[in-house]
C-alpha positions in Angstrom: -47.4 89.0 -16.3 -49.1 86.2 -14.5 -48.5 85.8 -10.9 -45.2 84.3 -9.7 -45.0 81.8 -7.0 -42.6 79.7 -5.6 -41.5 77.5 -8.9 -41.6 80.5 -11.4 -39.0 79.9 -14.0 -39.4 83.4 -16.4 -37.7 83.4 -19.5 -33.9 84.0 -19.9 -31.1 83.2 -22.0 -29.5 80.4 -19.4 -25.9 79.1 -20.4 -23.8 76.8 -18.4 -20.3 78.4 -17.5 -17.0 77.0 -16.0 -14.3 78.7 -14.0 -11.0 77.6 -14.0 -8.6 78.1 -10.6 -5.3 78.6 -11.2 -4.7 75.3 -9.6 -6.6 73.7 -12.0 -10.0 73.5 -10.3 -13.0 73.7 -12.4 -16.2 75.4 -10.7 -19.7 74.2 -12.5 -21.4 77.6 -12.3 -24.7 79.2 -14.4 -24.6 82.6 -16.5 -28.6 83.9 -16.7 -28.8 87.2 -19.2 -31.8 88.4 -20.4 -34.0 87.0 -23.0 -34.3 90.1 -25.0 -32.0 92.9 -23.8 -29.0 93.3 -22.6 -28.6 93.4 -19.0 -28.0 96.6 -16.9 -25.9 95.2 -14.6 -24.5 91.4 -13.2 -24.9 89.8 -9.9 -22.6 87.5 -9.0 -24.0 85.4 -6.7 -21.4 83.9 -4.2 -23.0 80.5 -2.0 -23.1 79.9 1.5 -20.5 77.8 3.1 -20.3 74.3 1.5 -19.5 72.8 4.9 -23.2 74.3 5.9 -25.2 72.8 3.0 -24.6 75.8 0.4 -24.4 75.7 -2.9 -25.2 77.8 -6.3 -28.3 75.6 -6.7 -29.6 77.0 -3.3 -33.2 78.4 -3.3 -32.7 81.9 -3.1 -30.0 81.7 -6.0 -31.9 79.8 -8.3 -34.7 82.4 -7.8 -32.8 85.3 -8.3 -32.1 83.3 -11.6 -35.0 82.0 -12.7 -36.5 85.9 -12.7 -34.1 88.9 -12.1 -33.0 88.5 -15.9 -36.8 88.6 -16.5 -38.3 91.1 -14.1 -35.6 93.4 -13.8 -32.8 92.7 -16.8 -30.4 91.6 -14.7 -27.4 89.2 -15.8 -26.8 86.4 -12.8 -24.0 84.7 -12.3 -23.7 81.4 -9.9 -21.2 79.0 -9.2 -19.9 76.3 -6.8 -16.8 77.1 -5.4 -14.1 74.9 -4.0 -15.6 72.0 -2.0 -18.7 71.8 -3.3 -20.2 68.6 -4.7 -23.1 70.1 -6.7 -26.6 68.7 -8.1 -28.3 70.7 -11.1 -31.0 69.9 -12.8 -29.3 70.7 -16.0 -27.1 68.6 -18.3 -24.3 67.8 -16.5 -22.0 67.1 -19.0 -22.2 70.4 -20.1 -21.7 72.1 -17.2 -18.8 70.3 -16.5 -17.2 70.8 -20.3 
């Protein structure tokens, strides 16, 4: 494995996932599994405070994404919760399906 710095992506299966509140919220969120195994366990990643700038696209968040699938089979699971305006850098569209 080459090194990994600070904008290593590693490979994983990366599928974009809506909750739905009871209220009828829906929460843009990120399921990260694998590319070829089946994870061992799933981290559910929960953001900082939205009033403080957090969010599931966060550094540390999208790292644990872009390689825990990868470097240690992992499944991770982000999302915005309630109050959180939210910029990927996926299709948007989809997440918000």
């Amino acid at each position: 494995m080459s090194e990994i710095r600070a904008a290593t992506v590693l490979p994983a299966k990366r599928t974009p996932v809506t909750l739905h509140t009871c209220d009828g919220l829906r929460l843009a969120g990120e399921l990260a599994l694998p590319a070829d195994a089946d994870p061992v366990a799933t981290l559910i990643c929960l953001h900082p405070l939205p009033t403080h700038g957090g969010m599931m696209d966060s550094h540390l968040l999208k790292k644990a994404a872009f390689r825990l699938p990868a470097l240690a089979n992992l499944a991770v699971l982000r999302f915005n919760t309630r109050g959180t305006s939210f910029v990927v850098h996926m299709d948007r569209e989809a997440l918000n399906d």
